[in-house]
N, C-alpha and C positions, 0 to 999 in steps of 0.2 A: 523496352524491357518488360519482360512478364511477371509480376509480382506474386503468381497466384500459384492453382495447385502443378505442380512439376511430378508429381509420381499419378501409380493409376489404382484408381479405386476399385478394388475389386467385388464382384458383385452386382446385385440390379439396383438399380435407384429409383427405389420407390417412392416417390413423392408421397403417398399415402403413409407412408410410416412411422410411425411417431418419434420415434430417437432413432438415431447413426451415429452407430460408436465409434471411438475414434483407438487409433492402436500405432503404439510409439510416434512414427516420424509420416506416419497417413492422418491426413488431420478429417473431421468429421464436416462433411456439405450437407447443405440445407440448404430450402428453398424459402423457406416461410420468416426465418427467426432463428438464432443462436442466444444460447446462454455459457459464460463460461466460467466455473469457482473453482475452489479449493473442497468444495461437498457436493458426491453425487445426488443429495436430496434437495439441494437447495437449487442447483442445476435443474432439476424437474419442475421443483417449483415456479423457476422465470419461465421456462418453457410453456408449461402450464397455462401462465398469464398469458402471453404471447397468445398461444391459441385462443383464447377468451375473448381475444380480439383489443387486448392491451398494448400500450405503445411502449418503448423503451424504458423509459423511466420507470412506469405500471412495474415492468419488469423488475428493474434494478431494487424497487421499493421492495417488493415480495421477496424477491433473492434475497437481500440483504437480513429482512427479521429472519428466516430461513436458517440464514449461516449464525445469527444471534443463539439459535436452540442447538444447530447439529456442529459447530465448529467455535466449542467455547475460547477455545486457547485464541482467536482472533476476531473473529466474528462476535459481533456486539449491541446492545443498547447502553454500555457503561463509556463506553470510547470517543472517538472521533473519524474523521477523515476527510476525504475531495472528492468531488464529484464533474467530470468533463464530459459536455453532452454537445454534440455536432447534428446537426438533422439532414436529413438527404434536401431539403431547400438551402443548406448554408449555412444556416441560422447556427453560430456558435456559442458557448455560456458555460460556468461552471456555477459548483457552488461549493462552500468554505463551511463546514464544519466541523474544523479543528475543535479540538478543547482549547478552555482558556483557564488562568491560573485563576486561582479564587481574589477577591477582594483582599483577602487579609494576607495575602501573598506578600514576598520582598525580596530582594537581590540576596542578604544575607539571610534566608529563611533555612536553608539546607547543613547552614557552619557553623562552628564550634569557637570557642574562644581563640581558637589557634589560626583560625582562617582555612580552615579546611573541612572537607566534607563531612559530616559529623555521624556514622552510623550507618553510613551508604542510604543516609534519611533521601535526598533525590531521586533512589528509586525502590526503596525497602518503605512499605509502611506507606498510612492515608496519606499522611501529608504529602506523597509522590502522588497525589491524585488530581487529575485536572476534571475541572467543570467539563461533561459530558456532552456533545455534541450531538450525536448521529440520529436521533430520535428527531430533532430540529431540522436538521440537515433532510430529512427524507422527506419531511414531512413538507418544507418550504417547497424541495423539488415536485414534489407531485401537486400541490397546490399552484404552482406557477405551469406544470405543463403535464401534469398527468393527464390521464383519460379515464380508467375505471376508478368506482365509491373505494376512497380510502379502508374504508372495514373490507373490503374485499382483497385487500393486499396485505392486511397484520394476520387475517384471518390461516391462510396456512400456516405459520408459524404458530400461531395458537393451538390449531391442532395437533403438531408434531409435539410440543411439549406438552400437551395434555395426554396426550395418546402414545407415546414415546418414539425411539428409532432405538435400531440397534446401535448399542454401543461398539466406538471403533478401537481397535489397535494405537491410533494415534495418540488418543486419551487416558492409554493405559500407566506412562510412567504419572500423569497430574493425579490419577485417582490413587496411586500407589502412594505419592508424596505426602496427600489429604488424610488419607486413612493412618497413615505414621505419624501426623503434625496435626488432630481435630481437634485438641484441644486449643492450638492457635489459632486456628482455622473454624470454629464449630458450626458459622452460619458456612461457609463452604462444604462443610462435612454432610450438614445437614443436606444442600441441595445436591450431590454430587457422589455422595454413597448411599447404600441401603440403611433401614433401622438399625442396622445390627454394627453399621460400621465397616461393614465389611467393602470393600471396591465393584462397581460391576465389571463382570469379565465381558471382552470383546463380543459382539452379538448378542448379549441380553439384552431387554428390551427398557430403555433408561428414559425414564418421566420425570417431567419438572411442572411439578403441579406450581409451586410460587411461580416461576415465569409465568406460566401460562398466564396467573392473575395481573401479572406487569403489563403482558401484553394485551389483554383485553382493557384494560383501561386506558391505553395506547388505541388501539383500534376502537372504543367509544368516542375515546374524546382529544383525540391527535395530539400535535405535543404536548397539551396542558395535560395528557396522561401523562406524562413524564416530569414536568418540569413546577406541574401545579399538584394541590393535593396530597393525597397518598403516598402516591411514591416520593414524590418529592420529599412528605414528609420521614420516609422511613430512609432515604438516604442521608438527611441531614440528621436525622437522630443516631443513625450508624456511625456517622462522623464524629459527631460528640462526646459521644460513648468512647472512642477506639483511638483518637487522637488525631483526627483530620482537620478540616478548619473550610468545608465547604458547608457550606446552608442554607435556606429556602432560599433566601433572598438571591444568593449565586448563581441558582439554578433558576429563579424567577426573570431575571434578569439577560440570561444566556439567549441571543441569536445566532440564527446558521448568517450565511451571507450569499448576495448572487453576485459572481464579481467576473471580471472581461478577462478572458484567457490572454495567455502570453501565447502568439506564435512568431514561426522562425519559417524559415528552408531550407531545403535540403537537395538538390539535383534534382530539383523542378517540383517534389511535393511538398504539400501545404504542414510543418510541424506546429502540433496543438496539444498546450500543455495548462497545467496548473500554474500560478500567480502564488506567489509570497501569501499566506506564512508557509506554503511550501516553496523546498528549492528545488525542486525537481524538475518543471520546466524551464524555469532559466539554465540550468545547468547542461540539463541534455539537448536545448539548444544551442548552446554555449558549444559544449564539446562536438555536437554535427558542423557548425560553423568552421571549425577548427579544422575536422577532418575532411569538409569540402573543397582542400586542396591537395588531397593526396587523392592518388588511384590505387584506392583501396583492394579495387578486384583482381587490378595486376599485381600487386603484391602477393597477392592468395591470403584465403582464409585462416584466421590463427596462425599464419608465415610468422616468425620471429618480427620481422619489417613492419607487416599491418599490427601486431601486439607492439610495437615498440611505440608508435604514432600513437593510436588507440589509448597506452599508457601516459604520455605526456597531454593529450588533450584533456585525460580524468584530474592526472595532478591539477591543472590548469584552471579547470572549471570548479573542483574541490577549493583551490587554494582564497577564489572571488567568493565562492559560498561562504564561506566560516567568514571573511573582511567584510562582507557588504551585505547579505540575504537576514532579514528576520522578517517580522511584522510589521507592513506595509502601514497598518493605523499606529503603530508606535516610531515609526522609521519612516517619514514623508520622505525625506530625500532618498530615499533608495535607487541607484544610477541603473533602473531596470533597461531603459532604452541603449543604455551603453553596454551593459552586459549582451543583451539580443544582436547585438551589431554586428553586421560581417566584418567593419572596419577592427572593432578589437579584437578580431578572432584572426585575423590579417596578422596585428600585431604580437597576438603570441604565437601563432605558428610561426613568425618568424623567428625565435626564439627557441626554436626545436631544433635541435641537431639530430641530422638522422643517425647520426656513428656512436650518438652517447646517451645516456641517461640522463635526465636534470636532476639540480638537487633539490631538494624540500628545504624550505628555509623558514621558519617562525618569526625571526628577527626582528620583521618588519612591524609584528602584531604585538608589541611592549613585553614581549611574555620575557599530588603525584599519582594524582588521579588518572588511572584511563577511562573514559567515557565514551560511551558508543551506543546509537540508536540499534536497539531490540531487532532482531529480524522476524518476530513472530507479528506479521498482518496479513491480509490476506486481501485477493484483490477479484474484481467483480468486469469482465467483458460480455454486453449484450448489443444486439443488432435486432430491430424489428422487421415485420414484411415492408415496412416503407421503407427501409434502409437509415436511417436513425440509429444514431448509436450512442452507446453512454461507458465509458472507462472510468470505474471507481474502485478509489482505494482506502481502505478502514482497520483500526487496529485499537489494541491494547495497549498497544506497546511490547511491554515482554510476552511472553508467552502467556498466557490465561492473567493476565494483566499482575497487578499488586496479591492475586491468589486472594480475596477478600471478597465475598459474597454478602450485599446488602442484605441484610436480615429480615427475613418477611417480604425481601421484592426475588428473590433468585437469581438474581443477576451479576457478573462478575465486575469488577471496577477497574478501569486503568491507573498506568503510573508514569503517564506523560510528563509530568512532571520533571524527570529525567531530563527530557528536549531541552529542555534551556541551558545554557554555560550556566554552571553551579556558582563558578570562582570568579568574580567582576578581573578581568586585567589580564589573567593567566591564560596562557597557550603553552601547549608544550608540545613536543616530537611525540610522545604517544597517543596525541590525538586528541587530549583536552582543548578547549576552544573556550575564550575568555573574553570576546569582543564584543562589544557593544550589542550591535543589534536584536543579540539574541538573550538579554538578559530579564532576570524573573521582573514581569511588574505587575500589579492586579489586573485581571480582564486583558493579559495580554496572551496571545496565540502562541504557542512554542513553536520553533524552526520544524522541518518537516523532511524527510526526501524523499516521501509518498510520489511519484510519477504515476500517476492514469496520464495516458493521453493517446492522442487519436494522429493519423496519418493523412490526409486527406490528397485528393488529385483531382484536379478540373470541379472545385467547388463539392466535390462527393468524397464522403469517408470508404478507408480501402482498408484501412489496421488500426485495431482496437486493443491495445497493452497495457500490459501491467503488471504489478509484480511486489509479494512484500519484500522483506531483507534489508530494514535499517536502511542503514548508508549503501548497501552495496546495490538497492531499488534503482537505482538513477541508471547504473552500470549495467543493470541487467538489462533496464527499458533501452539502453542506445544499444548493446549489441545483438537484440533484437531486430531493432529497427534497421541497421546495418546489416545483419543477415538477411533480410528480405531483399533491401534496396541494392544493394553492394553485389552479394553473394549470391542472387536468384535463388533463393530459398521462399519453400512452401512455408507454411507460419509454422505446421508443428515442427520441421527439420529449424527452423530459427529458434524456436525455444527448447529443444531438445540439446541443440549444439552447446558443449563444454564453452565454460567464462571466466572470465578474470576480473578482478578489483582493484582498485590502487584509487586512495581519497587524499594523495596530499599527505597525510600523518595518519599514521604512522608512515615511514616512508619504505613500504616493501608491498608488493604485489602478490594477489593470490592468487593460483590457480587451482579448479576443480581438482581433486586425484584423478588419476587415470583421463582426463581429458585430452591434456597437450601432452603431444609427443616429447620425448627426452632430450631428444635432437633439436627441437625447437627451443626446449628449456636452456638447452648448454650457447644456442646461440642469440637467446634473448636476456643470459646473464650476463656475456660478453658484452653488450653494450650497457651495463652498469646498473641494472638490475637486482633487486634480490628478491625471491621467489618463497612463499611459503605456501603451504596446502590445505584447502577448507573440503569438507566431505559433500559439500553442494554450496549454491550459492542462488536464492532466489525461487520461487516458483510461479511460472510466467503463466497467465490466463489470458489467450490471445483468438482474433476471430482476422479475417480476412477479408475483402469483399471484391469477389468480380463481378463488375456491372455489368461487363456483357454481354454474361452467361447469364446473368441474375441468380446466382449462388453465392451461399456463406460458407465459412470455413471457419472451423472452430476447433482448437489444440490445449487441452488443458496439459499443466507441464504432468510431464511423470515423476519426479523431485517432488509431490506432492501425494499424500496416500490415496487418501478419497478424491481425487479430484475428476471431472469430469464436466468433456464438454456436450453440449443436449440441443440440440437444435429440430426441428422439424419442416 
């Protein structure tokens, strides 16, 4: 089966050329290096490195401060996220850094005398704030296998915020909200409008002098710019002041991690994911295991039949994530090896009726909140000329996180804190989750369903995915992955193609608008279904790789404003 490009590129291909744009469902080839985000600047930027004669990670590092300046709402140094890096020698690794909850954290920190959430304090306000991650995280990776001087990779970001970008359309309702709320808001006001208060409009040219000073103390003095010091101290003094409960010592204290991928398979290739405290590679292993005994391709694509399979494998994999998936240093016994098994993917496929619907059942979990992870992250696919590759995914959380800009650092803050079951005991049908594994402790990781991961065939990476979207990330990354494998689809017609959601609980399925046919709707509610409609679902940043062309492929979704993939 041919996994790679299926339509024809039109035009000469100029190996000399610096970028090749990519357009809808033609995805962009390269010969040298792909880069692919959610920002056409930050995209230039990995490119950039690439050329310089950096290796992937060199890449990913520079990408990432990059999307910190031009894609505040996900892109970060306040945040967290994962990092999966495969190398064209084999060599596989990730690296962990999530946020972790503060020291003075506790199960009952979020509730009220009544036992319930108290103020939507979980994801409203510092105290939603986890110990920041990604500045650790970058910094471990490129010191374990970078190639170029770390100042060499903060350094374009430093520019762009010192020297501005234009401002996008994307950022227009966050700047409208600031300038209406600056007085709740003032250190946000201060970094994110003009003197006067006023918003900047789309295309003016928007400077962040404070960042610029985060990150140069970042790029002197690598994470101790972050974690020591200055910034350190103007974050825990922000905290104090505002009602948070993170502090030097929190942030003194916080390591990234390098920890051993979880893989699986799939109809002969190698799947490579993230490890607890995300559940993203268990999961979407989990559910490929599951649908490796249907023939998916004879079903047909988006057929009633393949949605209806596809649906019961997400319940299925959902239902073990919320029971069993947290923080691997707080949860030794985690049954990871049982979950990867093709044996219990045996046993719940046989538990699939092809003619019906299953039901959603809480029962079993002792259980009026609905809780649900943020779909605002954003995710980072790059390939070097050695073929090396790295799938990372990083976020806020919500969208431009808790809206809270440290004072004097410019930087926006996350509200991770959210990830964790709020309510010890409680699950319910609209999708609360109250189980163990995932509850608030100090210094512990929050659940995740962040999926980077990589594809790999005969010891070599072929698809680099990813994707933010909360819960619905795990969902996006397998039917991806499914339309390349399954469907012989080029990677941008795989991330371009209409998708569906279904996590267990709530118990109803989404589909894009206008993606699935009506015909298809009326015969995939007949087996017991219920269908509701989201206006997108996801934005997928994917690369492809055929070896035996020695070409990349790279599709950033269009679900996505700025996004763009850069390769040369």
């Amino acid at each position: 089966m041919n996994i790679f490009l299926k339509t024809i590129v039109f035009g000469l291909f100029f190996i000399s050329s610096p970028i090749f744009a990519q357009s809808g469902k033609t995805p962009a080839p390269a010969k040298n290096g792909m880069v692919v985000t959610s920002h056409y600047l930050a995209s230039e930027v990995g490119s950039d490195i690439l050329k310089k004669g950096g290796n992937a990670i060199d890449a990913t590092v520079a990408t990432a401060f990059a999307l910190a300046v031009t894609l505040p709402s996900a892109g970060n140094i306040g945040g967290g996220g994962f990092l999966v890096y495969y190398g064209d020698d084999g060599n596989k690794t990730t690296f962990n850094f999530r946020e972790k909850a503060p020291l003075a954290a506790s199960e009952s920190m979020f509730l009220g005398k009544d036992g319930k959430i108290k103020n939507n304090s979980n994801h409203d306000g510092l105290l939603a704030t986890g110990v920041p991650g990604t500045v650790a995280g970058l910094y471990m990776a490129h010191q374990k296998m970078g190639k170029l001087p770390w100042s060499d990779l903060v350094a374009p970001a430093v520019k762009l915020a010192e020297e501005g970008y234009p401002a996008s359309y994307r950022n227009e309702w966050f700047v409208n909200f600031i300038a209406k709320n600056n007085s709740k808001y003032p250190s946000t006001a201060k970094a994110f409008l003009k003197p006067d208060n006023t918003p900047y409009k789309p295309g003016e040219i928007f400077k962040q002098p404070e960042l610029a000073e985060t990150l140069k103390r970042i790029q002197k003095k690598g994470a101790d710019g972050f974690y020591k010091g200055k910034t350190a101290k103007l974050i825990a003094d922000f905290m104090k002041k505002n009602g948070g409960v993170i502090t030097e010592k929190d942030l003194a204290k916080y390591q990234a991690q390098e920890l051993t991928p979880v893989l699986g398979t799939y109809r002969g290739y190698e799947i490579v994911g993230m490890p607890p405290p995300s559940s993203g590679g268990i999961a979407l292993i989990e559910m490929l295991n599951i649908l490796e005994g249907y023939n998916l391709s004879e079903m047909g694509h988006n057929s009633a039949a393949s949605l209806h399979v596809i649906t019961e494998a997400m319940r299925r994999a959902f239902s073990d994530r919320a029971e069993f998936v947290g923080d691997s240093d707080f949860n030794p016994d985690l049954p990871i090896d049982k979950l990867l098994s093709k044996e219990h993917a045996n046993n719940l496929r046989s538990s699939i009726d092809l003619q019906t619907a299953s039901l959603s059942d809480s029962a079993h979990f002792n259980a009026k909140h609905l809780v649900a992870e943020s779909p605002e992250t954003t995710h980072i696919s790059v390939v070097d000329k050695q073929g090396n590759a790295v799938s990372m995914t990083y976020t806020l959380e919500n969208s431009y996180g808790n809206k809270y800009v440290v004072a004097g650092a410019g930087f926006l803050l996350n509200n991770e804190m959210g990830d964790f079951n709020p309510i010890p005991g409680y699950t319910n049908s609209k999708g609360l989750i109250g189980t163990k594994p995932n509850l608030v402790q100090p210094e512990k990781r929050m659940l995740s369903s962040m999926t980077p991961s990589i594809v790999a065939k005969n010891g070599k990476p072929v698809i680099v995915i990813g994707s933010p979207g909360g819960r619905t990330i795990i969902n996006t990354v397998l039917q991806v992955i499914l339309n390349v494998i399954d469907f012989d689809m080029n990677i941008a017609q795989a991330i371009e193609s209409p998708r569906i959601h279904h996590q267990w609980f709530p118990n109803k399925t989404s589909f894009e608008k206008f993606g699935i046919s009506p015909d298809t709707q009326k015969l995939y509610e007949a087996l017991g279904h219920e269908v509701y409609f989201r206006n997108m679902q996801g934005q997928a940043m994917g690369i492809s790789i055929d070896h035996k062309n020695s070409t990349v492929y790279g599709a950033a979704d269009s679900r996505s404003f700025d996004a763009r993939a850069v390769g040369y």
